[in-house]
C-alpha positions as CSV (number, residue, x, y, z in Angstrom):
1,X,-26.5,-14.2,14.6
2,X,-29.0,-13.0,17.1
3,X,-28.7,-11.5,20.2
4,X,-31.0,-10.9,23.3
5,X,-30.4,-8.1,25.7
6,X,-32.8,-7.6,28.3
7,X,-32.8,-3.6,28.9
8,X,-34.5,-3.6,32.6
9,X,-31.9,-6.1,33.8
10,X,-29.2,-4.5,36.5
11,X,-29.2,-1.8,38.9
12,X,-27.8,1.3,36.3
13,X,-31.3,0.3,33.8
14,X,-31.8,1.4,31.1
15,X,-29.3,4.2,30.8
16,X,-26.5,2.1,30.8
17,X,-27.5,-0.8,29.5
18,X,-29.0,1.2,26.8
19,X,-25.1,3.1,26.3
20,X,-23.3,-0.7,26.6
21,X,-26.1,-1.8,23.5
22,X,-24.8,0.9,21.2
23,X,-21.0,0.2,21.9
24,X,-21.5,-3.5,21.4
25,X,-23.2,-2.4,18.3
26,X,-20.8,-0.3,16.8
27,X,-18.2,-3.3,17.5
28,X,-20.3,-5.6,15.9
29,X,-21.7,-3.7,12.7
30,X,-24.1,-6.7,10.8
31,X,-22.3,-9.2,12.2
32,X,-25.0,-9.2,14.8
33,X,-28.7,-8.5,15.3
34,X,-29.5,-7.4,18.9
35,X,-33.0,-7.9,20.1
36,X,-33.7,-4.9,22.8
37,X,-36.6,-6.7,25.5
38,X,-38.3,-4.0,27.2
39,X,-40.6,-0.9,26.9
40,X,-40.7,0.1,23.3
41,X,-41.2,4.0,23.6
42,X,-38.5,4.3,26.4
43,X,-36.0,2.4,24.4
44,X,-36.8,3.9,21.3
45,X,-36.3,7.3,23.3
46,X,-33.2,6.5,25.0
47,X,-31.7,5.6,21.7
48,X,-32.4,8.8,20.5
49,X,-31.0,10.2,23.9
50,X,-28.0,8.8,23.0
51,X,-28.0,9.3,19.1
52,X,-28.2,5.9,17.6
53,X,-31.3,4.8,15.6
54,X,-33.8,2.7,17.0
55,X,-34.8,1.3,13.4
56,X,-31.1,-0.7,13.4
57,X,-32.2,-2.7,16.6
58,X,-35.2,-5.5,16.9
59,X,-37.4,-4.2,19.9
60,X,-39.6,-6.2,21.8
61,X,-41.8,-4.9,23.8
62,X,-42.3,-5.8,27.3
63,X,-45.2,-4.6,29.5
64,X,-43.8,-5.5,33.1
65,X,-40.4,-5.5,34.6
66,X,-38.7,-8.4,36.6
67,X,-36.9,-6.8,39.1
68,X,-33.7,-7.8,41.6
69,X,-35.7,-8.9,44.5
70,X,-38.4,-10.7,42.8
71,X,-38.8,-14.2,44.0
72,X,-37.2,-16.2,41.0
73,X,-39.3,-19.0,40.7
74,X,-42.3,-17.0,41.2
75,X,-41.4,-14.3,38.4
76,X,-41.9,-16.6,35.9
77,X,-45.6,-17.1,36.4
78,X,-46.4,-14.2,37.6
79,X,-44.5,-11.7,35.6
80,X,-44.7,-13.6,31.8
81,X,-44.4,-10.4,30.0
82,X,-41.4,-9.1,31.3
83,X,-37.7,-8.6,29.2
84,X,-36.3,-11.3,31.3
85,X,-38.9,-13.9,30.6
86,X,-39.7,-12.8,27.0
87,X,-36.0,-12.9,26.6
88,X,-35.8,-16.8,27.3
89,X,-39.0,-17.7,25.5
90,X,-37.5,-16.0,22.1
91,X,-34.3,-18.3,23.2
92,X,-36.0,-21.0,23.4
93,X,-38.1,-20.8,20.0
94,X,-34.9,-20.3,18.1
95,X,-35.6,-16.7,17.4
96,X,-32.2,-15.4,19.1
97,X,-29.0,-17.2,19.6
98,X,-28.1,-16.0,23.2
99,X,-29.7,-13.7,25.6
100,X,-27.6,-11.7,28.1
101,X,-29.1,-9.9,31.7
102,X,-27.7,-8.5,34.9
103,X,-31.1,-7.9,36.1
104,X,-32.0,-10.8,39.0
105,X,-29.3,-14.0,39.0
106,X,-31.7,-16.2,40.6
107,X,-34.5,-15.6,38.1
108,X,-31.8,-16.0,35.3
109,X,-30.4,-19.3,36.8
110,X,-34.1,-20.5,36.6
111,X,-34.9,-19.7,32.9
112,X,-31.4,-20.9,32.3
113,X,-31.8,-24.3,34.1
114,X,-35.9,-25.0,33.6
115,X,-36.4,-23.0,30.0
116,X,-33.7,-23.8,28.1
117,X,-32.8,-27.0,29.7
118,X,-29.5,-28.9,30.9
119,X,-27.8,-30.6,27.9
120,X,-28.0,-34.4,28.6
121,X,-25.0,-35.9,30.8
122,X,-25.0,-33.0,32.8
123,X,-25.4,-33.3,36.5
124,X,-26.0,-30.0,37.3
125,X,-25.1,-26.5,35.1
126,X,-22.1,-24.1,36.4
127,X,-20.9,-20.8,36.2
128,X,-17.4,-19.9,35.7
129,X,-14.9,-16.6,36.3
130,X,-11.7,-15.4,35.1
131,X,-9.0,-14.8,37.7
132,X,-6.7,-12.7,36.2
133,X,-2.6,-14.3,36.0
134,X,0.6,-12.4,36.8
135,X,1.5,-12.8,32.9
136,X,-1.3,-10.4,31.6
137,X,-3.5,-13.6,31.0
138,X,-6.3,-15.2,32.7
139,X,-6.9,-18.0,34.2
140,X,-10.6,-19.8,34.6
141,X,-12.3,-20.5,38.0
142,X,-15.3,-22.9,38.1
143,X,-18.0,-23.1,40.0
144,X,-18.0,-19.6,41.6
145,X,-21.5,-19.5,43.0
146,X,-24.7,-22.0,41.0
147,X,-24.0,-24.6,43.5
148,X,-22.6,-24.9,47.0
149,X,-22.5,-28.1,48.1
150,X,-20.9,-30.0,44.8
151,X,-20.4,-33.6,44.9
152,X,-17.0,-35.3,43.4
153,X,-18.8,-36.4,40.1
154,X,-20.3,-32.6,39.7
155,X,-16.3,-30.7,40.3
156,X,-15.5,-33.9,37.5
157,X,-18.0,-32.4,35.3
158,X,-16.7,-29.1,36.1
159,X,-13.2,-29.7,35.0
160,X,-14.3,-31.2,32.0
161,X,-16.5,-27.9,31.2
162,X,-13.5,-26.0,32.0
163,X,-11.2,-27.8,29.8
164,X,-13.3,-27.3,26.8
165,X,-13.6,-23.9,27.4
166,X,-10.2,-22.8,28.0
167,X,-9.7,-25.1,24.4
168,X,-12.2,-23.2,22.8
169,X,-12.8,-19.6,24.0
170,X,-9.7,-18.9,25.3
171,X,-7.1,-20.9,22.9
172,X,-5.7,-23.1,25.3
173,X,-4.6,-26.1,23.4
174,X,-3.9,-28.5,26.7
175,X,-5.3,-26.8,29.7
176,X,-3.7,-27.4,33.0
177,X,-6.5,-28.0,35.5
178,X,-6.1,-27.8,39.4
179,X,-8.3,-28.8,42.2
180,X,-8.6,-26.2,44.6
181,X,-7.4,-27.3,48.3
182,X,-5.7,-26.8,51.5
183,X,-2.6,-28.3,50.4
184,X,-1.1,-29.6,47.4
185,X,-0.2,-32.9,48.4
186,X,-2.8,-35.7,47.3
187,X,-4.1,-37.0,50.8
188,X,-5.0,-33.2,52.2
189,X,-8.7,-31.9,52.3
190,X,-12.0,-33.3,53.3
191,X,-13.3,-36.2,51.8
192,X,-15.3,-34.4,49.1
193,X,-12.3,-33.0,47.8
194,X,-10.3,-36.7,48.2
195,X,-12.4,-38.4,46.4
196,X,-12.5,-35.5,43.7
197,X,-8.9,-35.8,43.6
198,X,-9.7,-39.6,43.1
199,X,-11.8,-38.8,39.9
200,X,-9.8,-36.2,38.5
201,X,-6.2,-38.3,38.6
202,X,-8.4,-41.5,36.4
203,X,-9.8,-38.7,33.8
204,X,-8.5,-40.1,30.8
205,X,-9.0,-36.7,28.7
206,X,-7.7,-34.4,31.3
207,X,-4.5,-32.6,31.7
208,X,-4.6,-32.3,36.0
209,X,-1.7,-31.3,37.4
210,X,-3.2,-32.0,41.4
211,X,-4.4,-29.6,44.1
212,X,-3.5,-26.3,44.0
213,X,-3.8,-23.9,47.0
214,X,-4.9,-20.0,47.5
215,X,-2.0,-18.4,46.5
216,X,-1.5,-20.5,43.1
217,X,-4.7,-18.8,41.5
218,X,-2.5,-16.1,40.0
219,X,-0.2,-18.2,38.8
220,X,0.7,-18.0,34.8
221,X,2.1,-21.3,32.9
222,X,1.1,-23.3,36.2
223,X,-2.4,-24.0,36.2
224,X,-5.0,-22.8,33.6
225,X,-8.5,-24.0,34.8
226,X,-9.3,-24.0,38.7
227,X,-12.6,-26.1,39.8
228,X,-13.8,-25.9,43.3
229,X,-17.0,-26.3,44.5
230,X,-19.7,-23.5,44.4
231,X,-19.4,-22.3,47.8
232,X,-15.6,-21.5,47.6
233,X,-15.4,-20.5,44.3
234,X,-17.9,-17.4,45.0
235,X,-15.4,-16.4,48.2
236,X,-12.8,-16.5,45.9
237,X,-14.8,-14.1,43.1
238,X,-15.7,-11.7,45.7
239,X,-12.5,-11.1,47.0
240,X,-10.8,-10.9,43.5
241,X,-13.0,-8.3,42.9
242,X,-12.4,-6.8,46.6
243,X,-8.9,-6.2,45.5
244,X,-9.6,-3.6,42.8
245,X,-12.3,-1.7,44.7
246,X,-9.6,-1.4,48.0
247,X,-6.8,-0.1,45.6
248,X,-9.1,2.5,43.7
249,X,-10.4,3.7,46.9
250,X,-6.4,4.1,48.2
251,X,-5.7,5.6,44.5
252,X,-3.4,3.1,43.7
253,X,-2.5,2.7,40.0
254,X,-1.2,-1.0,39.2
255,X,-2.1,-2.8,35.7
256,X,-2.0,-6.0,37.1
257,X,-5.0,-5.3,39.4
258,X,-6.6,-3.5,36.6
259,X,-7.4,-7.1,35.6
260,X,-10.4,-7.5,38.4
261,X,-12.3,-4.6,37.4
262,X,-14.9,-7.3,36.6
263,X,-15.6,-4.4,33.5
264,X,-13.6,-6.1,31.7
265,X,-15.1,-9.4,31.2
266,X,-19.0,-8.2,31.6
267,X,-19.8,-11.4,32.1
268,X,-20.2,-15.1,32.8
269,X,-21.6,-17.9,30.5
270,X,-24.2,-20.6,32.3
271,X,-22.3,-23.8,31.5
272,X,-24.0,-27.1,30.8
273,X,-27.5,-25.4,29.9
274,X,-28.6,-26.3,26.1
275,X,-28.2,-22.6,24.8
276,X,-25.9,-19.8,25.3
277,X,-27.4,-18.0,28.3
278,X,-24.4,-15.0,29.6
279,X,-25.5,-13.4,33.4
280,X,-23.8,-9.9,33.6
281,X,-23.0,-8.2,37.3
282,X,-25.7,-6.3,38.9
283,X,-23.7,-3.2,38.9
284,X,-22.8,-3.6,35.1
285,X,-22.0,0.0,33.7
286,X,-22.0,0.5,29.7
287,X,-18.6,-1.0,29.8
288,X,-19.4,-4.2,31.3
289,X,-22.9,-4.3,29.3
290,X,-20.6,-4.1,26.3
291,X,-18.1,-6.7,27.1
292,X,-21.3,-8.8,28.5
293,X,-22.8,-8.6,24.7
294,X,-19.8,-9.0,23.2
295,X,-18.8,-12.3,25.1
296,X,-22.3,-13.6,24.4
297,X,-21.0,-13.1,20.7
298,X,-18.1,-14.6,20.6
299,X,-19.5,-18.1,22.7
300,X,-22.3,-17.6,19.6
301,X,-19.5,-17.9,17.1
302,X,-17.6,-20.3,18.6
303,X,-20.8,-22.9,18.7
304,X,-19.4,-23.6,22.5
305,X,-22.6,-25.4,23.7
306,X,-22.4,-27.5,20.3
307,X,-19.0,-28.6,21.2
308,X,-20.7,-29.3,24.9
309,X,-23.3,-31.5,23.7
310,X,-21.5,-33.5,21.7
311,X,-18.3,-34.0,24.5
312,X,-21.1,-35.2,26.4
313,X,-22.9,-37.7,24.0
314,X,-19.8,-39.1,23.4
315,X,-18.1,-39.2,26.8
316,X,-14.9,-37.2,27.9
317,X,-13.7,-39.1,30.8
């Protein structure tokens, strides 16, 4: 398989994405190819720099650099031979497999969404997070942030995304999905989230166990899949990932909230978009770059938006 990388994507570029593209390699040995987009002579030097041999990685090379506060829309007429735009171009063509960035969300949400295209039957594209359980596991929140103001028929489509990938990336076999709410009890909430309830409960193919409240996102062997609307969902990410930052800074040691260092999972996969598009943090160290490559492997492998396409030719609900 092939894999895309932009190298001027994130705040910590290129060192450390430069650092996270050599672990992911020495992980993945040939089982990969990783295609470096960026400035040829300063990848090929900071390979050196950091003794691994440029001649084992494909490097485009990109003239210009799309950078966090670009406009979005506008970088991709105006800034054409960039890593980021390159990237999706070589995505779309067939030439790589995936393509993972933590340079500029927007701009990545826009070459997810208008290059590579929404697969057919999908309202609109999510993004999804793991919310660590109190049984070492994880559990999968959906949508944390690509769109705020979700209608019942898009958090339908939601659960239905997060059902098949609790199935197939994380080896769920029936995946308990909640409906994020006020109160657990069927008649609580506005009337978005009322009527979601409505489509949810007549879901044939769906294992939904009801609302679920705040404190139940933790919860292990109660709920596996979380959907909410886009607004929420990105409170909830933020604050998960709060929690870690407040107990390093107090120098408390605890495993469980070792599980939000967002490190760990590098990552999150664009879900409904015809290819397999991963959008790493901002702030991704090697680490996260790493896990970030090596997620955008695994969905590869799996043939996840495959498995999308055809739950959605076909019909789920």
């Amino acid at each position: 398989m092939n894999i895309g990388i932009d190298i001027m994507g994130g705040d910590f570029a290129p060192d450390e994405i430069i650092k996270g593209v050599i672990s992911a390699k020495n992980v993945c040995g040939k089982d990969a190819n990783l295609y470096l987009f960026g400035p040829e002579s300063l990848i090929r030097s900071k390979l050196i720099e950091y003794n691994s041999i440029p001649d084992e990685y494909f490097i485009v090379n990109c003239s210009d650099t799309l950078e966090m506060g670009d406009d979005p829309v506008k970088s991709f007429s105006e800034k054409t031979d960039s890593g980021m735009v390159k990237g999706f171009e070589y995505l779309k063509n067939n030439t790589i497999d995936g393509f993972a960035s933590a340079g500029n969300t927007g701009a990545m949400m826009v070459g997810a969404t208008k290059i590579t295209g929404v697969i057919n039957g999908i309202l609109r594209p999510c993004i999804s997070s793991y919310y660590p359980n109190n049984n070492g596991g994880k559990n999968l929140v959906l949508d944390v942030g690509l769109n705020a103001d979700a209608k019942p028929e898009n958090i339908l489509q939601y659960a239905v995304l997060g059902d098949l990938y609790a199935k197939h990336i994380m080896g769920i076999d029936n995946p308990k999905i909640g409906l994020l709410n006020i109160g657990q009890e069927k008649s609580k909430g506005n009337t978005n989230a009322k009527s979601s309830y409505q489509l949810l409960e007549n879901a044939q193919n769906l294992n939904f166990i009801g609302n679920i409240e705040g404190g139940d996102l933790y919860k292990a062997n109660y709920v596996d899949v979380i959907v909410t609307d886009g607004f929420t969902g990105n409170i909830v990410l933020k604050q998960a990932e709060s929690f870690y930052h407040i107990l390093a800074e107090r120098n408390i040691k605890d495993s469980y909230f070792d599980n939000y260092n967002y490190e760990n999972y590098g990552g999150t996969p664009v879900l409904g978009i015809n290819k397999t598009v991963v959008v790493g943090h901002g702030k991704s160290n090697s680490i996260a770059i790493k896990n970030m490559i090596l997620l955008t492997r695994e969905i590869i492998k799996s043939q996840f938006t495959e498995k999308i396409t055809k739950a959605f030719e076909y019909g789920t609900n």
